[in-house]
N, C-alpha and C positions, 0 to 999 in steps of 0.2 A: 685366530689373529684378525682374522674379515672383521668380526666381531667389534672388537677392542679397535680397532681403528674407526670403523663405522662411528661409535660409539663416543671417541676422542672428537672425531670431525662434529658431532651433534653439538657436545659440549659446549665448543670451542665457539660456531657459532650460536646458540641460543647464548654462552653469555656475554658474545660481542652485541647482540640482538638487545638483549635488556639494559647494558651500558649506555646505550644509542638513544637519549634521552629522545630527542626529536622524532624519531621512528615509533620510539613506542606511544606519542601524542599522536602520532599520524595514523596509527593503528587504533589506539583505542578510544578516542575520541569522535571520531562518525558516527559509532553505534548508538555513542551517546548523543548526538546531537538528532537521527535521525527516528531515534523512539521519544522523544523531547515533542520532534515539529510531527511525530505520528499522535500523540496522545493530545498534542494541544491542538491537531486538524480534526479529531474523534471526538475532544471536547467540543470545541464548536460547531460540529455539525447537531450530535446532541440537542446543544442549547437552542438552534436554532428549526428544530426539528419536533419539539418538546413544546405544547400545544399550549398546557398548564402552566409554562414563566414565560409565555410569549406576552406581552402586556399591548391588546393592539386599539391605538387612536383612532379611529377613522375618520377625516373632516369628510362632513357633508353639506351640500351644493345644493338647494331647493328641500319642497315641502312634500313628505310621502310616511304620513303616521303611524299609519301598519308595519311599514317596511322596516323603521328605524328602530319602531317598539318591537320587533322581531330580531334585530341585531344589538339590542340594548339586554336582551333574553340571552342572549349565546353572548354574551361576558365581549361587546363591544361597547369599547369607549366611543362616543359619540361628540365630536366638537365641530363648530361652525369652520364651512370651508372658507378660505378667502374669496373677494367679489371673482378675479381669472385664476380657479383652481393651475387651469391647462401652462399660463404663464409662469405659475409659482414654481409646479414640479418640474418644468424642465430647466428653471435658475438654480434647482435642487432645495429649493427652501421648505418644500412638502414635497414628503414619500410617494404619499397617494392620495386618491380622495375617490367620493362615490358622487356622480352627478346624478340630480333626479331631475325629469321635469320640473320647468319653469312653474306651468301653471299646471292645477291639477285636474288630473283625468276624473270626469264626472262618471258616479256608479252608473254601470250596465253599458258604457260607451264599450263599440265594437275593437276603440282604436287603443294598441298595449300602450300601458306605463310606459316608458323608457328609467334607465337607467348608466349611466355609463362608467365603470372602473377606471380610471384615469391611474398610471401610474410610469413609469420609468425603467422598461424591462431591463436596461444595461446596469442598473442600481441591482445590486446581486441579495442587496439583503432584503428587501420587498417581496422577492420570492414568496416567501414562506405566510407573512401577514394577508395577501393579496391571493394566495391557493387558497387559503382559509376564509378568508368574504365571499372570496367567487363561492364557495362550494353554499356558502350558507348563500347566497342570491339565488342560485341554483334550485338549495332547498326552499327554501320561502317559495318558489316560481311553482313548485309541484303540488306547494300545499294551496297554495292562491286558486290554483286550478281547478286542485279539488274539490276547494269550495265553491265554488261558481256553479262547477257544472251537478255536483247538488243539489244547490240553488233552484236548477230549472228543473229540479226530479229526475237528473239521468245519474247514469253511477258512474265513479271516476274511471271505471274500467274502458272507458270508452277515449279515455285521454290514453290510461297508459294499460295497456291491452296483454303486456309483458312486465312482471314483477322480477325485476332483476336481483339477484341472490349474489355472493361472494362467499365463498369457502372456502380459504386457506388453508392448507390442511399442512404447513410449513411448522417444524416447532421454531419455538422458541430460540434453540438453539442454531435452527437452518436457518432461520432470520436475521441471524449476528453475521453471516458469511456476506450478508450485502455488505458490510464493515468493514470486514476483517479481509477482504478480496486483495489489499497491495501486503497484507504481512508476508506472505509467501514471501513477494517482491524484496521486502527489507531484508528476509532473513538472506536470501540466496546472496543479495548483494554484501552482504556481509561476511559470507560467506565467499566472494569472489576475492573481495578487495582488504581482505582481512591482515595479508604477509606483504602487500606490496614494497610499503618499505623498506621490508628485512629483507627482501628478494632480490630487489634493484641493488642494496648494499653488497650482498653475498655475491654478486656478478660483475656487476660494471662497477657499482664503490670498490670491491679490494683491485679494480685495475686501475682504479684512477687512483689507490692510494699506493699504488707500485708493489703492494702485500701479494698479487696473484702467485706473481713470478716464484715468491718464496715460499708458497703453498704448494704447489707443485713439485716442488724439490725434493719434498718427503715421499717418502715409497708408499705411497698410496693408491691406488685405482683409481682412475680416472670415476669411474661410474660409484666406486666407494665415497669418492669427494661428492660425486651430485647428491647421491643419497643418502648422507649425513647432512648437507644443506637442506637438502627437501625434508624430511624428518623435521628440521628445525623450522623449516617455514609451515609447516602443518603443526605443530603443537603449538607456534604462536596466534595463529589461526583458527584453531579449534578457543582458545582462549578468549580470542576475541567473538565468537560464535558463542563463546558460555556469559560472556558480558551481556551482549546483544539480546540473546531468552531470556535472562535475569531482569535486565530494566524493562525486556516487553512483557514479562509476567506480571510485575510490580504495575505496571500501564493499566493491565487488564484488569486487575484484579478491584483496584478503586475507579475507573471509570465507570460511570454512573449511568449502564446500558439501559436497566432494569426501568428509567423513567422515559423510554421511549417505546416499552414492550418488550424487549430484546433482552437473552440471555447469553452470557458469552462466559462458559466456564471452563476455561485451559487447567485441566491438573498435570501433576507430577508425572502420569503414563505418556502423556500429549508431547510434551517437553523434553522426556529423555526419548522418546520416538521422533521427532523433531530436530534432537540433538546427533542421533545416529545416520537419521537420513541426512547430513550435512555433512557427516564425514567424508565421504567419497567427493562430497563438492569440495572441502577442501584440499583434497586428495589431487586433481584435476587440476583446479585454481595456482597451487603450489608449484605444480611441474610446468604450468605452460607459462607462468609469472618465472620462473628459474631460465628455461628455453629463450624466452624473452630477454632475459636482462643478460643472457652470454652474449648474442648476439645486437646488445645495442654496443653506442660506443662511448657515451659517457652517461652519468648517475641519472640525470636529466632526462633524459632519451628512454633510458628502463622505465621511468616513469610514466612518460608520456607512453612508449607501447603497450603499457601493462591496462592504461586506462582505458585503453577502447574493450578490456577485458567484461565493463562493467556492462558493457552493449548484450553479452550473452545472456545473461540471465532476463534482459527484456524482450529479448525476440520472442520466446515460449510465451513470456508475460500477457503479450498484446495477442498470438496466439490464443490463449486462453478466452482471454475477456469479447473478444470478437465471434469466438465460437465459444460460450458458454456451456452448450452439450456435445462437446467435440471431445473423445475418448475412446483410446482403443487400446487394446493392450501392450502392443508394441510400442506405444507414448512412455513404458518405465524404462524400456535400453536406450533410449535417448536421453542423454547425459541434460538435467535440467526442466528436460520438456516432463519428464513425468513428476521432477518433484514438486510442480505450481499445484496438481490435483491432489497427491499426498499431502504435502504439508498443508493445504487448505480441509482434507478430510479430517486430519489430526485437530486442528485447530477448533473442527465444530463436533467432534466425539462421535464422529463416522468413524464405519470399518474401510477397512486399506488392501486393495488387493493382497493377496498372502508372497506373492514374488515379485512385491514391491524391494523389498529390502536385499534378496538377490538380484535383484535385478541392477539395484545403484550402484552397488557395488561391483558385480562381473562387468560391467562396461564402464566401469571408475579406472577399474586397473587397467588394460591396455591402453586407454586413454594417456593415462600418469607413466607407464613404462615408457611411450615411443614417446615421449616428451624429454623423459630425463634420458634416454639413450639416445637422441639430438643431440641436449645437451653434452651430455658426457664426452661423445663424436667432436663436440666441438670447441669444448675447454684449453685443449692443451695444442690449437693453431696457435702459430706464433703471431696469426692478425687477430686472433682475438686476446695472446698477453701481450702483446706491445700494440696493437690499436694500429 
């Protein structure tokens, strides 16, 4: 009989839930809007990051023929700067420009060229054009050297005494987690906020629409009625969680990582492992969004308390990113804190601790039970059905 009533109560709300035109926009439209401004912030950093469609102008300021024929070699466009480069850039009318000496430094003078990069570090998109000249000035500067001190019969080792080497020994695919570092972020949030709507409905909506009163009438358990709600706000949840994988697969899959070096390849195993560990998050999400919406006092209010809900999943977030090699084992019974590292290890086709997945889940449940048996303790006050 527990059974069959449980089972009524689920019904009854998931299909007041999908009635609720408005609720199910409030639901399933975030995920879509926020893998939309993920995949078009991963496109443009890309583009702007991507060496080969950078197209870069440089006005230049004075006379230095080496210098220019060595940046005309490394794929720069070379145009005349205006007479006050310094005035142009900061009316914004030029990016950047390269000053050379006025007059020119006569061969074997003790005293350097000068040069000066002139640019507009608050202009965000100069970044990338303006790393790329400096490094080639840089480089020009090493080889100028070396020839010189040739020149006088000594060897260049006397400049640079230390050959400096880089080894990455990162793959491919470890290189895509620079990228892919706020997915975590997306998915959990999505994961939080995924039943709100249905949740505020299921609580403070049937009090404000005077329905509580007549819900409770029927011989049902208090704690049978929470959990039949909850049941319902977790499967709308998990739904909105299988959206969310769905357009972030479809993101992955055509962005175009592969022209900046970077491999980024989510299969099938990634995504229902991804999908599993989320369960308990909606698990958690569903019971303390239910807790929440008995104890507000009207639709409005549920809302508003549910939303500071979205605050948890970024405490661990900025944890993470602040400590990058901060990891211990005890980081998986913490509800959220262990799945920024799992779901980031899934995402780059790492292994996962093995009581990862017990782990989400034996500290999902207590979590979710003392949640709904609040709740449940607290449905059938008469200040919470008459307000």
């Amino acid at each position: 009989m527990i059974w069959n009533k449980l089972s009524a109560v689920w019904r009854k709300e998931l299909r007041d839930a999908v009635r609720d035109k408005r609720a199910m926009k409030l639901a399933f439209l975030p995920p879509v809007y926020m893998v939309v401004f993920f995949a078009l912030g991963i496109g443009l950093a890309i583009h702007f990051q991507n060496p080969e469609e950078r197209d870069i102008e440089l006005a230049v300021a004075g006379q230095d023929e080496a210098l220019t024929a060595w940046l005309v070699e490394n794929r720069i466009s070379i145009k005349e700067a205006p007479s006050d480069p310094y005035a142009a850039i900061e009316a914004g009318e030029l990016d950047y420009a390269l000053v050379l000496a006025s007059e020119p430094v006569p061969p074997g003078s003790k005293e350097p060229r000068t040069a000066t990069l002139v640019y507009n570090a608050s202009n965000q998109k100069v970044h990338g054009a303006v790393g790329e000249v400096r490094s080639l000035l840089y480089r020009y500067n090493a080889v100028e050297a070396a020839v010189n001190i040739l020149a006088r019969g000594l060897s260049p080792k006397l400049v640079n005494p230390i050959a400096v080497r880089e080894a990455n020994v990162a793959s491919e695919q470890q290189m895509g987690g620079l990228i892919l570092g706020g997915v975590p972020l997306l998915l959990l949030m999505c994961a939080m906020m995924g039943s709100v709507g249905f949740a505020a409905d299921m609580t403070a909506g049937e009090r404000e629409r005077k329905s509580l009163e007549s819900l409770l009438l029927n011989p049902v358990p208090s704690f049978v009625l929470i959990v039949g709600k909850w049941l319902a706000a977790v499967a709308l949840t998990l739904a909105v969680i299988s959206l969310c994988q769905l357009l972030l697969f479809i993101a992955l899959y055509f962005l175009p990582f592969n022209e900046i070096g970077l491999r980024v390849s989510v299969g099938l195993y990634a995504m229902v492992g991804i999908f599993v560990a989320l369960v308990p998050v909606a698990f958690i999400a569903a019971a303390l969004q239910l807790a929440l919406g008995i104890l507000s006092r009207s639709f409005k209010d549920a809302q508003t308390y549910m939303g500071f809900l979205i605050i948890l999943p970024m405490v661990p977030f900025f944890v993470i990113v602040t400590n990058p090699g901060l990891y211990e084992s005890w980081h998986l019974w913490v509800p959220l804190l262990g799945h920024q590292t799992v779901l980031k290890n899934l995402l780059l086709g790492e292994a996962i601790p093995l009581m990862a997945y017990p782990a989400f889940w034996l500290s999902a449940l207590p979590v979710s039970a003392l949640a709904l048996w609040l709740a449940a303790r607290q449905i059938r006050r008469a200040k919470v059905i008459y307000g």
